[in-house]
MDAnalysis code that builds the backbone (N, CA, C; Angstrom):
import MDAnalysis as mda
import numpy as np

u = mda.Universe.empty(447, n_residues=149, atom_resindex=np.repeat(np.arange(149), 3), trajectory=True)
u.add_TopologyAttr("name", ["N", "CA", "C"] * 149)
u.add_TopologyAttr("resid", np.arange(1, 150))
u.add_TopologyAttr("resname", ["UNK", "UNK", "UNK", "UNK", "UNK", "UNK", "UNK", "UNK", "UNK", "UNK", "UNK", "UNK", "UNK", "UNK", "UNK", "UNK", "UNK", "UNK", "UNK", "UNK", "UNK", "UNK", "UNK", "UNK", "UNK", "UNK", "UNK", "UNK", "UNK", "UNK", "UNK", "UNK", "UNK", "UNK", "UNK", "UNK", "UNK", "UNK", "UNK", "UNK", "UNK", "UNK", "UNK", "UNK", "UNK", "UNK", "UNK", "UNK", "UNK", "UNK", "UNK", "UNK", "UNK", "UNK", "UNK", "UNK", "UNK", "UNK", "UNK", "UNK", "UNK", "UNK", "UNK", "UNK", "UNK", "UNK", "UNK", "UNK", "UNK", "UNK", "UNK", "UNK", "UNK", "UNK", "UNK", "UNK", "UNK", "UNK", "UNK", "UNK", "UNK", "UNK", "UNK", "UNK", "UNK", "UNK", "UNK", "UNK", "UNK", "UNK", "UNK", "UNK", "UNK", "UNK", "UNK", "UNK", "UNK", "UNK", "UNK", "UNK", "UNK", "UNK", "UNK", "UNK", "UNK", "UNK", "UNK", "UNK", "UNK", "UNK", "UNK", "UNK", "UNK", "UNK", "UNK", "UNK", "UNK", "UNK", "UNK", "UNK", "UNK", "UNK", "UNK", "UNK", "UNK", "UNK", "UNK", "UNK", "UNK", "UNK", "UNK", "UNK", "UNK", "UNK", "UNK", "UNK", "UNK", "UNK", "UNK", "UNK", "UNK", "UNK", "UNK", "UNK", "UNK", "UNK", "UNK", "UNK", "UNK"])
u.atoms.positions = np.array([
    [23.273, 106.827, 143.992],
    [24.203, 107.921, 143.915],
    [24.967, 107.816, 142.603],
    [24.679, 108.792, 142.275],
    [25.740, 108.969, 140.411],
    [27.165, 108.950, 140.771],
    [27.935, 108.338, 139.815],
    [29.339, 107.879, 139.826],
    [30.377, 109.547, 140.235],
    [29.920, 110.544, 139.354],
    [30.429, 111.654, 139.662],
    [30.263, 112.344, 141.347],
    [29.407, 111.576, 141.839],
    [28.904, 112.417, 143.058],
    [29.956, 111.683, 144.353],
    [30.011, 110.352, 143.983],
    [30.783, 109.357, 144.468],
    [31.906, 109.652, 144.299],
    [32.491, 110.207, 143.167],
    [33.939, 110.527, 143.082],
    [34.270, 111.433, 143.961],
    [33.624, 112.879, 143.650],
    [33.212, 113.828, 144.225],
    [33.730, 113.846, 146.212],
    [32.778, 112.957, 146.366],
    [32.812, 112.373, 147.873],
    [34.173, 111.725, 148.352],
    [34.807, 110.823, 147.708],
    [35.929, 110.048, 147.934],
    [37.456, 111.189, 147.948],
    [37.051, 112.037, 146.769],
    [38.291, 113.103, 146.706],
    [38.206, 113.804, 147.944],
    [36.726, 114.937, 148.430],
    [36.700, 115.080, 149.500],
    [36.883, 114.674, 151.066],
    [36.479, 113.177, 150.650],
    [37.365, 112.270, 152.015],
    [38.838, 111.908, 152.230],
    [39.123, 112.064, 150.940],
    [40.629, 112.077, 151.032],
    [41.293, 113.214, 151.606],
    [41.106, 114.412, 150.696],
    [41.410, 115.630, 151.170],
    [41.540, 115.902, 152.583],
    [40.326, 115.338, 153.162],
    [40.370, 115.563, 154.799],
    [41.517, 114.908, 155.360],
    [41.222, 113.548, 155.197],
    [41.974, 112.610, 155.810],
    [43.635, 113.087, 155.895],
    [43.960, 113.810, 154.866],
    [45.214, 114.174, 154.304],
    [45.355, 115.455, 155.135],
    [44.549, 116.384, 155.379],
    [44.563, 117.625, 156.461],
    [44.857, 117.233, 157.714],
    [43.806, 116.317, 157.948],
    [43.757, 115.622, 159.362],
    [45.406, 115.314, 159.894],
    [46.064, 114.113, 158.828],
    [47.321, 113.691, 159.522],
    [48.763, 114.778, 158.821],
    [48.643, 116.291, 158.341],
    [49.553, 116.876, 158.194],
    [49.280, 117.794, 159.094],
    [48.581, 118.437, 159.888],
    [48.014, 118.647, 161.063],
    [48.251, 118.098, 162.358],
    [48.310, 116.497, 162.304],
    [49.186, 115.733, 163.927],
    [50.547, 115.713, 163.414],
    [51.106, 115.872, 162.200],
    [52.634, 115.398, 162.132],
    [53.341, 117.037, 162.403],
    [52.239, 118.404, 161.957],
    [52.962, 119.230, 162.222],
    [53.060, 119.337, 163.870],
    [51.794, 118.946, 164.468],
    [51.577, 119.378, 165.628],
    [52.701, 118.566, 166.620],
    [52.876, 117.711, 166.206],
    [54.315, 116.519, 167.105],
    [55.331, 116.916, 166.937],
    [55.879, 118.008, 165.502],
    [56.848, 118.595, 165.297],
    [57.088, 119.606, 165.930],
    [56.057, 120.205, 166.037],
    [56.231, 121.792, 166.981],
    [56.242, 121.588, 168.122],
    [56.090, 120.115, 169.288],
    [55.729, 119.946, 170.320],
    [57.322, 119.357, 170.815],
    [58.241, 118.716, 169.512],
    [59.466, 118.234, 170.024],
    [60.427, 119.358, 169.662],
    [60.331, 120.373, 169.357],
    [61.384, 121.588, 168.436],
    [61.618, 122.203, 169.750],
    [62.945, 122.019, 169.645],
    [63.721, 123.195, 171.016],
    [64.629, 123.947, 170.291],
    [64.650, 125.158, 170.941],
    [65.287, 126.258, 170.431],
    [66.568, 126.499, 171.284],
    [67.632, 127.327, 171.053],
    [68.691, 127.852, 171.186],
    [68.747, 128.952, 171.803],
    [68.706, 129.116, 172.903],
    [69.362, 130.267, 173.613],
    [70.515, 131.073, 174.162],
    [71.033, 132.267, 173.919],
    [72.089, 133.001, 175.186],
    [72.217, 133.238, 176.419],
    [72.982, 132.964, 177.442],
    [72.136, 134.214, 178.514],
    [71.878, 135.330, 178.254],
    [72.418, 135.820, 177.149],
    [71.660, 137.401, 176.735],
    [70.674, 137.469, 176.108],
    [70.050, 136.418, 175.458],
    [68.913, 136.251, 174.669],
    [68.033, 136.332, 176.029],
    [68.347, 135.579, 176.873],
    [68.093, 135.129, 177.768],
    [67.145, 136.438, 178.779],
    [68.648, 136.844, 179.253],
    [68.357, 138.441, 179.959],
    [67.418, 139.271, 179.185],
    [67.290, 139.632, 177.851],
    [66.946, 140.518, 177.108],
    [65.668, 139.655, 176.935],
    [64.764, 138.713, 177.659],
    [63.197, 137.764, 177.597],
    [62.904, 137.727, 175.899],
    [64.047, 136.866, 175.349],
    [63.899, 136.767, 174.434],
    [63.842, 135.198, 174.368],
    [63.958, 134.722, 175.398],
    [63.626, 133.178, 175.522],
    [61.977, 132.883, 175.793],
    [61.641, 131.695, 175.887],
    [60.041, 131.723, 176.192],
    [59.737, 131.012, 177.485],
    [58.692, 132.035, 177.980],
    [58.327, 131.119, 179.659],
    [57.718, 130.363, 179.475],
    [57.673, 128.784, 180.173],
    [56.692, 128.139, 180.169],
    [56.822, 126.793, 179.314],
    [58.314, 126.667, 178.009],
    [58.101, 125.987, 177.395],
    [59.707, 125.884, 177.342],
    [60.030, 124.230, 176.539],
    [61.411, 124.164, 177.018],
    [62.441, 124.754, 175.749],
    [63.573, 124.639, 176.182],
    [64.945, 125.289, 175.330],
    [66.063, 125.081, 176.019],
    [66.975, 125.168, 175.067],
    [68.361, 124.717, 175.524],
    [68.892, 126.296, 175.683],
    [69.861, 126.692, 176.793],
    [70.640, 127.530, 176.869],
    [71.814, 127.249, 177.021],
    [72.780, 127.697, 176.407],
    [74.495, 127.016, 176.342],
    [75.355, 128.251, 176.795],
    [76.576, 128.283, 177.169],
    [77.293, 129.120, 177.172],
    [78.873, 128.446, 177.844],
    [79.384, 129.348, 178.970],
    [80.468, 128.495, 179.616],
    [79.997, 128.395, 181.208],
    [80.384, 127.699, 182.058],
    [79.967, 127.525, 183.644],
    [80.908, 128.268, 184.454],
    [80.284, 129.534, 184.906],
    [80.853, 130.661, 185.552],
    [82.015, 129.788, 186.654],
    [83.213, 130.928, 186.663],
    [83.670, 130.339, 187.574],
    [83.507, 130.130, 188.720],
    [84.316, 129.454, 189.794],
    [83.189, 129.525, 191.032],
    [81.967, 129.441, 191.459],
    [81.032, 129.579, 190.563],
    [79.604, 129.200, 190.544],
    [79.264, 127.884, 191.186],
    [79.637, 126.346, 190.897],
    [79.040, 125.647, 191.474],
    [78.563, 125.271, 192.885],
    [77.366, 125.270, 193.241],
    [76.960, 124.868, 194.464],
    [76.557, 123.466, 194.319],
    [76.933, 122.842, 195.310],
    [76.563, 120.925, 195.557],
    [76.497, 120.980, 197.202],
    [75.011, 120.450, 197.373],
    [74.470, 120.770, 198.978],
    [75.253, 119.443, 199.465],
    [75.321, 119.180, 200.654],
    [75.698, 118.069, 201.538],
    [75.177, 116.329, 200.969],
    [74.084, 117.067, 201.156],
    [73.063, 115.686, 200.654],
    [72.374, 116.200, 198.905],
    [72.125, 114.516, 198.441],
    [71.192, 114.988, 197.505],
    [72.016, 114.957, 196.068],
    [71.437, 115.135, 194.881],
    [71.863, 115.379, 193.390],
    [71.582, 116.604, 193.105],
    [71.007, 117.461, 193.893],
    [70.318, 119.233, 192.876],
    [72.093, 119.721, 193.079],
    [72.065, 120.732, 191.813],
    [73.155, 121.013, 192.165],
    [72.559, 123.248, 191.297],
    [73.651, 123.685, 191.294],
    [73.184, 125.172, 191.465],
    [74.314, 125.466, 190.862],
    [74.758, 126.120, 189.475],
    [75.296, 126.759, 188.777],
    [74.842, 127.959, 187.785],
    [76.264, 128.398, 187.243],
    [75.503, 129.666, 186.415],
    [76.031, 129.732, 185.380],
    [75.238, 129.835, 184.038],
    [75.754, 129.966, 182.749],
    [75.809, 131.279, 182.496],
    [77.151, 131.651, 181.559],
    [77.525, 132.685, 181.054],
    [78.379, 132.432, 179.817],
    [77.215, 134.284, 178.902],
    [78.302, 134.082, 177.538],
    [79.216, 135.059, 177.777],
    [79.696, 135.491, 178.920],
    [80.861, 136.544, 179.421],
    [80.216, 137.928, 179.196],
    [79.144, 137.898, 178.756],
    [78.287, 139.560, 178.533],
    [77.178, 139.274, 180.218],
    [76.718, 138.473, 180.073],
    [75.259, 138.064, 181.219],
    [75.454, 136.476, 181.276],
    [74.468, 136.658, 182.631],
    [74.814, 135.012, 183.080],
    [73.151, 134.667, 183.689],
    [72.859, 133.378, 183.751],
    [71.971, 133.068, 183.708],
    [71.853, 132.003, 184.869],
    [71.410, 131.575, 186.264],
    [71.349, 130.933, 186.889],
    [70.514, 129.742, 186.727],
    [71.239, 128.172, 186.734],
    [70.573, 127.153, 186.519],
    [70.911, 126.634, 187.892],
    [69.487, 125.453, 188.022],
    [69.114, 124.368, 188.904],
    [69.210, 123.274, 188.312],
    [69.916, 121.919, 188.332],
    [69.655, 120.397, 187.991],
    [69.986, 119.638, 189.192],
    [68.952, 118.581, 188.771],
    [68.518, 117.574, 189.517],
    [69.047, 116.317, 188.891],
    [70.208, 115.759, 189.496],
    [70.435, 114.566, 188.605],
    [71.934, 114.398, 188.580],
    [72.713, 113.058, 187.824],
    [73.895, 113.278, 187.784],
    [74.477, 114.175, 186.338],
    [75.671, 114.839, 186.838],
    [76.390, 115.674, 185.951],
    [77.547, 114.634, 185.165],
    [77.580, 115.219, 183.980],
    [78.883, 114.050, 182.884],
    [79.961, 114.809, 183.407],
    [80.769, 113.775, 183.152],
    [82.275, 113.883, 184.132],
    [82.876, 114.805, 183.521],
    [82.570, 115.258, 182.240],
    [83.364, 116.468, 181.258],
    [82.913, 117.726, 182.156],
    [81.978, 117.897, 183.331],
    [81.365, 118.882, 183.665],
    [82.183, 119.823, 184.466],
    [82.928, 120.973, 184.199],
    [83.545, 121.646, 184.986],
    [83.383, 123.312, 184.813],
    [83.738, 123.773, 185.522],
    [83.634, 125.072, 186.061],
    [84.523, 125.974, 184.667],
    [84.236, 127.331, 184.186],
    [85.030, 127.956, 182.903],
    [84.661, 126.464, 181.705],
    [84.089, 125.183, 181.413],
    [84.109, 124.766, 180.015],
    [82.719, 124.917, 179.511],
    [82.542, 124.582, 178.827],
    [81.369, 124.722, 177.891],
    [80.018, 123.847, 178.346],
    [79.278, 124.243, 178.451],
    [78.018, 123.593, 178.627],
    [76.789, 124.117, 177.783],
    [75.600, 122.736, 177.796],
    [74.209, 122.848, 177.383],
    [73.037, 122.565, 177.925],
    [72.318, 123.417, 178.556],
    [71.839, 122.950, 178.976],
    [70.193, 122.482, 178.626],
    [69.334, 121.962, 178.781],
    [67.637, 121.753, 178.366],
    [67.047, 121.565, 179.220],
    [65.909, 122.429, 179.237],
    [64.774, 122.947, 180.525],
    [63.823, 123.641, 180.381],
    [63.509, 124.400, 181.330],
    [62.463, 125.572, 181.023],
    [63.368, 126.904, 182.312],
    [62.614, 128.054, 181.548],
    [63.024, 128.873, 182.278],
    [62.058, 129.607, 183.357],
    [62.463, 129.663, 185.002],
    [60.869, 129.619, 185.783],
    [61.072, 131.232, 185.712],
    [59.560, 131.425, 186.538],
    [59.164, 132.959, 186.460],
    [60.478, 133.962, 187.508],
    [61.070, 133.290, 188.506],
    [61.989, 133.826, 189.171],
    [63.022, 134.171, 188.205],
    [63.616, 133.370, 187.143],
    [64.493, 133.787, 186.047],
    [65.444, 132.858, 186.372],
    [65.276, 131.763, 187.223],
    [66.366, 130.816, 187.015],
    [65.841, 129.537, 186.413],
    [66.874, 129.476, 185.649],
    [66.209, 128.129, 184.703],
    [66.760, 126.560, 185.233],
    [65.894, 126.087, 185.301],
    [65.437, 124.562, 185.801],
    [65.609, 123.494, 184.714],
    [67.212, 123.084, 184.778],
    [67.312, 122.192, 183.628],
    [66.970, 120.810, 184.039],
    [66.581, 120.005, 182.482],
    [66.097, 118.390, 183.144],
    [67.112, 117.863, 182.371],
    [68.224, 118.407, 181.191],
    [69.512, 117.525, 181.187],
    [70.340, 118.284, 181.073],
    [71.544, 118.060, 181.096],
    [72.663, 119.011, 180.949],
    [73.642, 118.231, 180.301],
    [74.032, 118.856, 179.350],
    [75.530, 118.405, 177.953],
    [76.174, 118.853, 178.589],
    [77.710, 118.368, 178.281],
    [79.261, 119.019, 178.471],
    [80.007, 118.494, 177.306],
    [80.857, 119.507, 176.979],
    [81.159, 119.264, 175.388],
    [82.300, 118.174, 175.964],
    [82.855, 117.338, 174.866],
    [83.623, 116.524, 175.048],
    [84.954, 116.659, 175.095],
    [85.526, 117.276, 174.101],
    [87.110, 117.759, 173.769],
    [87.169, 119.231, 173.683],
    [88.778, 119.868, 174.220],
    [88.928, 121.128, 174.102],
    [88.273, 121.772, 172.991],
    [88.419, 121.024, 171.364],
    [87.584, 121.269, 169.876],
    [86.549, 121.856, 170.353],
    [85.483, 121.052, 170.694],
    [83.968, 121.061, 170.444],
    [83.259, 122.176, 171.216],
    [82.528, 122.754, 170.510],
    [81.362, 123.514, 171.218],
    [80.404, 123.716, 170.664],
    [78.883, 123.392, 170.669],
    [77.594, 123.741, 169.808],
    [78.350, 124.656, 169.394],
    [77.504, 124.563, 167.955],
    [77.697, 126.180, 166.744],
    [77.239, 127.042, 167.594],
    [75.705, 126.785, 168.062],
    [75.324, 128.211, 168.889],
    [75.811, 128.717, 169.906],
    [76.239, 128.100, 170.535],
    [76.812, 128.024, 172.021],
    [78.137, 129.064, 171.708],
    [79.402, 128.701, 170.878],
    [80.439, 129.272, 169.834],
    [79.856, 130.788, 169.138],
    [78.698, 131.361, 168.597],
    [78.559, 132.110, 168.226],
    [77.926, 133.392, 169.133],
    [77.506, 132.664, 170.268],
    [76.811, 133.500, 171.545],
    [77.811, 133.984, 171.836],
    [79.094, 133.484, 172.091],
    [80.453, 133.036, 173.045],
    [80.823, 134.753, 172.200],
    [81.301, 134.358, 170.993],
    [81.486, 135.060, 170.272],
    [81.148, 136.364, 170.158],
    [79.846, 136.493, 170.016],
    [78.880, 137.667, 169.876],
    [79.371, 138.586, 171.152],
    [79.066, 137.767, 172.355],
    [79.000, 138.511, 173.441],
    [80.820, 138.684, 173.827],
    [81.780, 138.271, 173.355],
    [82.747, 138.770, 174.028],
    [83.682, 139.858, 173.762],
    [83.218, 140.874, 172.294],
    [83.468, 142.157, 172.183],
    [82.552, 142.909, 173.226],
    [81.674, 143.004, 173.508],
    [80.856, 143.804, 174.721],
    [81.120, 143.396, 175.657],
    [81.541, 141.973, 176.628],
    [82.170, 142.263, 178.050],
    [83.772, 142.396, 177.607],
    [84.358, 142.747, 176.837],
    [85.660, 143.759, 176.749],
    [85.759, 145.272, 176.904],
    [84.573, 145.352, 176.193],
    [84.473, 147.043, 176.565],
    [83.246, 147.052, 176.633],
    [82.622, 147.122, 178.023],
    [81.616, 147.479, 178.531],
    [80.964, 149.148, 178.260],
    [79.710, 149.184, 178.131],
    [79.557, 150.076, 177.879],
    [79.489, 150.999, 178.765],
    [79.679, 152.779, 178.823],
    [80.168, 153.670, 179.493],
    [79.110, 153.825, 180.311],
    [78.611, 154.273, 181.523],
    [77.097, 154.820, 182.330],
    [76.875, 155.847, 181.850],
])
């Protein structure tokens, strides 16, 4: 085999090799990337079925359900425009209360209540995800003045 043909070959094996692993590093990237949701993003199926995402907002009042027995517990997120019914299984952080801020990460099922596998609670009166703060935001000129029928 001539030296050029050999080169030839080695650049081309490289090339691959180099496709090959920017190809698994994108593919591990797109497989850990969670996205940001509203409940109005939410309502408006602008979230995706089937795959996970965080939805944030505040924890409706009165909303929490906690059965007798057991860790599932049954609340509802709202950015004060729409609200979004979650399920978790598990213990809740002690910051977790009814009207503060929450995050949650899950998937959303075909019934439309979303099935979280962790749930954030912001820490200090301060804090709230940026997104979580700008949903909040967005949506609380429209549940002020609702729109007319």
């Amino acid at each position: 085999m001539k030296a050029r043909s050999r080169r030839g070959l080695a650049i081309l094996a490289g090339l691959s090799a180099l496709g090959i692993a920017s190809a698994l590093v994108l593919n591990a990237f797109q497989s850990n990337l969670v996205f940001f949701f509203s409940p109005s993003q939410v309502a408006a199926k602008e979230a995706p079925l089937g795959r996970g995402f965080r939805i944030g907002g505040l924890v409706e009042e009165g909303s929490i359900q906690r059965p007798a027995q057991g860790l599932t517990v049954h609340f509802v997120v709202t950015d004060l425009a729409k609200r979004v019914p979650v399920v978790y299984t598990g213990l809740l952080p002690d910051l977790f209360r009814e009207g503060k801020g929450v995050v949650a990460q899950g998937r959303l099922g075909m019934d439309g209540v979303f099935h979280a596998d962790q749930v954030l609670a912001k820490h200090d009166e301060n804090y709230m995800p940026p997104e979580a703060a700008d949903a909040l935001r967005k949506a609380r000129p429209v549940a002020q003045n609702p729109p007319e029928p």
